[in-house]
Structure formats: structure tokens, C-alpha cells
C-alpha positions in Angstrom: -3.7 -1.6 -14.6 -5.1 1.2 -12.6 -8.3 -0.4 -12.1 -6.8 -3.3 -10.4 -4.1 -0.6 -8.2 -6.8 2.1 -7.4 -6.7 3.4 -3.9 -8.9 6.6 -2.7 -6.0 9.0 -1.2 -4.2 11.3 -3.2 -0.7 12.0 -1.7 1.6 14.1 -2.7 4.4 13.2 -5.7 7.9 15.5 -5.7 10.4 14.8 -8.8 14.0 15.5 -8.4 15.8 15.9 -11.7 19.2 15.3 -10.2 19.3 12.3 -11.7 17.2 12.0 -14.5 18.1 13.8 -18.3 19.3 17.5 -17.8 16.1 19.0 -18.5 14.6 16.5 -15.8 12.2 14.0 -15.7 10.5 13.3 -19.2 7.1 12.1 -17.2 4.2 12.6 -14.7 4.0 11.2 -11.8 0.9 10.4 -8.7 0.5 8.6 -6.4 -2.9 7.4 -4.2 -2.6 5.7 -0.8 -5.2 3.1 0.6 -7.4 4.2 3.7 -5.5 2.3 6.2 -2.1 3.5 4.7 -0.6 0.1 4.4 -0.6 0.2 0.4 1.2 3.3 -1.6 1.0 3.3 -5.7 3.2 5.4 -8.0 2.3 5.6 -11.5 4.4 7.2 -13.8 3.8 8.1 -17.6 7.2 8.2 -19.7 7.2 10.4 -22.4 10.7 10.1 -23.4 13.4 7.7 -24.0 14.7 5.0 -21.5 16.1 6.4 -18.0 16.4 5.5 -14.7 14.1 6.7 -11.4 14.9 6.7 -8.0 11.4 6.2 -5.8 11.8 7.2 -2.6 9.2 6.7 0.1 8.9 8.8 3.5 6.0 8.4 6.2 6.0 4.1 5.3 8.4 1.6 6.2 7.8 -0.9 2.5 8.0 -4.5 2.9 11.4 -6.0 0.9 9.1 -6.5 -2.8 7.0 -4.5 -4.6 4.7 -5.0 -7.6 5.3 -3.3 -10.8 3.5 -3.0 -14.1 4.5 -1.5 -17.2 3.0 -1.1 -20.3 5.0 -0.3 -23.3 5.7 -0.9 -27.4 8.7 0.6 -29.3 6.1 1.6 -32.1 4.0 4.5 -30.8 1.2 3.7 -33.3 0.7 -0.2 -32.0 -2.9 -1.3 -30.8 -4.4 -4.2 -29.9 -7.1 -5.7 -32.8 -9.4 -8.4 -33.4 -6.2 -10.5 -34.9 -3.8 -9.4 -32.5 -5.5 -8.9 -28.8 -2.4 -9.0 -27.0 -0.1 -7.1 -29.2 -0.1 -4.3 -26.5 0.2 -5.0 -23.0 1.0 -4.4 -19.3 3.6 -7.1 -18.1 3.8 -7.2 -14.0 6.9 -8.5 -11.9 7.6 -8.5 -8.6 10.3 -6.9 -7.6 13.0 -6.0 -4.5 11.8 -2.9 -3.1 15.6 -1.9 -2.9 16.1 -1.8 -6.6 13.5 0.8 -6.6 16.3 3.5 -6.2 17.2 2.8 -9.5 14.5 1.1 -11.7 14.6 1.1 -14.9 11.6 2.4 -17.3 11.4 1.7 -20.9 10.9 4.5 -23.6 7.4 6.1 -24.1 5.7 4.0 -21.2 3.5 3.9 -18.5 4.5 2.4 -15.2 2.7 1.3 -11.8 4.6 0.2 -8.7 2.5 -0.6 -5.7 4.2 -0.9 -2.0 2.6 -2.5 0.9 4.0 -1.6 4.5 5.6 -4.0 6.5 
């Protein structure tokens, strides 16, 4: 997932716990633009239950859909092995860029959402 999302500039990530649990976001966020500024990623790790983010872009104008991966499993101990490659995975969808005001993240996972610019 971050291999295939990588992008050389860091840029800076602010949370706002306004609307996330009362002791704020249970996460860590970055984010990396590309060189010619038409692609922003977000990743975020979340090390809590299930809640509710509100991305908010300044400085680019997103096109209507954006990319998302996430990768979790409700047991905390799963991993892939030789019987079971795929029991722990990212899935990707694509979705409206508006519903990123409110997308939801699963318990204990790690998310990606990549925005290109109009």
C-alpha cells in the first residue's frame, strides 16, 4: 500500500479533535505530495475503535473521487501464512471525494486515501 502511493513531499498533517472521541484522534496521521502537486496521500494508522474523520484539503482543488485503502482484521493477532496468504489484506475503493468529510475507518486499521487535482 504505501509502495504503490509513495510520493517524495512531506506536507504538513493538522488533527482536529472536535469531532473525533473526547480525548481526540486515536491515530497518526502524514501525508506526502507528488512533485508536480497534482496527487496528495493521507495515511492514517487507527489505534482505536471505529470513528469517523473529516479530511480536509487546503492549497488543492480534488477531483469528485478519491482512492482509498484500508487494511484491517478484528483479531489483532491475524497474519497471513503459507495456508492462508490472504487472510490479512488491504481492500481499495474508489470513492466520492465529498464523503471524505466523514469517512468512516474501522477499528485498529491502517488507512490510505490518495487525491489527484482536478
Amino acid at each position: 500500500m504505501i509502495h504503490d502511493t509513495w510520493q517524495p513531499q512531506a506536507v504538513a498533517v493538522t488533527a482536529d479533535a472536535s469531532d473525533a472521541a473526547p480525548s481526540g484522534p486515536e491515530g497518526r496521521f502524514s501525508a506526502q505530495k507528488s512533485a508536480d502537486g497534482k496527487t496528495l496521500v493521507v495515511r492514517y494508522v487507527n489505534n482505536g475503535p471505529a470513528q469517523s474523520l473529516a479530511i480536509t484539503v487546503k492549497g488543492m482543488t480534488p477531483a469528485a473521487t478519491a482512492k482509498t485503502w484500508t487494511m484491517q482484521n478484528d483479531d489483532l493477532t491475524a497474519v497471513n501464512t503459507p495456508a492462508e496468504p490472504t487472510k490479512v489484506v488491504p481492500t481499495m475503493a474508489t470513492v466520492p471525494t465529498a464523503s471524505l468529510s466523514k469517512l468512516a475507518v474501522k477499528a485498529q486499521s491502517f488507512v490510505i486515501v490518495e487525491l489527484t487535482a482536478k
